[in-house]
N, C-alpha and C positions, 0 to 999 in steps of 0.2 A: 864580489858577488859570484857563486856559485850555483851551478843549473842544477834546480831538483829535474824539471820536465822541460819539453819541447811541443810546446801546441802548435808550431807551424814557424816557416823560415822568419815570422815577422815577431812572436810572440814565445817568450818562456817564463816559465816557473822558476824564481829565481830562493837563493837563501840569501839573505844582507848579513854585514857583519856583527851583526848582534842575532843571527840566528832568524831573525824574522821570515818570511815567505813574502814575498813582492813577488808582481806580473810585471814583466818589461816590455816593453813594445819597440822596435824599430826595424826599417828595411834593414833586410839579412841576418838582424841581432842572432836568431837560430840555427842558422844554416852549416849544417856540419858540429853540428855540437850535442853532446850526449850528459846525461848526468854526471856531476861532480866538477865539469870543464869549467874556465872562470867565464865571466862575460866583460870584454869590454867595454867599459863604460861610455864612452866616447859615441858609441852607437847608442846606445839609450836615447833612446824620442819622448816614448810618454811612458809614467811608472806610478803603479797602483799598489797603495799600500792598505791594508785591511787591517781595522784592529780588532775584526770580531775573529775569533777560533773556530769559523765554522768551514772543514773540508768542501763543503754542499759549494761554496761561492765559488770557489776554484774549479769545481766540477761543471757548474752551469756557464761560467765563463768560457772553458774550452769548448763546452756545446755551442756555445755561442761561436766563437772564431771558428767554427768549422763550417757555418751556414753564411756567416759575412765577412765580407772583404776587408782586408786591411786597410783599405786607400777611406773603406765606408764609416769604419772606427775611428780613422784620424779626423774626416771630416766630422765627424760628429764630437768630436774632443774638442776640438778649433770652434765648433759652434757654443758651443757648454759654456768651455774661456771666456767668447765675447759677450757673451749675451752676462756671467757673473760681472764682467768688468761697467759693463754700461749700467745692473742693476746697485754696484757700489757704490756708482756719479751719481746716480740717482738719489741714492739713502746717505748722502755729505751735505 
């Protein structure tokens, strides 16, 4: 994976090996890294793949990490997780 952007030490714009655009999320995944640099993978936490082609989602998502905290994203990702896993025991 290759860095298009850097929306902050926690979060980048990434390119996957099929060209695709992914957001990566993880402490420091950013930090000191500029476009084209690779990412490793190892630090990846949470990864957001879009299959729509719209610029706009990438754009409102930086708006977004620049008003909340990283610590505030992950908890809310961990909540998303448990709450789909107990809706799945649910609907077996």
């Amino acid at each position: 994976m290759r860095v298009v952007k850097v929306f902050n030490n926690n979060a980048v714009l990434v390119q996957n090996k099929y060209g695709l655009e992914e957001i990566v999320m993880g402490k420091g995944i950013g930090f000191s890294k500029f476009p084209g640099d690779k990412i490793e993978e190892q630090k990846i936490e949470k990864q957001f793949a879009s299959t729509v082609k719209d610029k706009d989602i990438v754009h409102d998502f930086e708006e977004l990490l620049k008003r909340v905290d990283y610590l505030d994203i992950t908890l809310a990702s961990e909540i998303f997780s448990l709450f789909e896993k107990r809706i799945s025991k649910k609907n077996k």
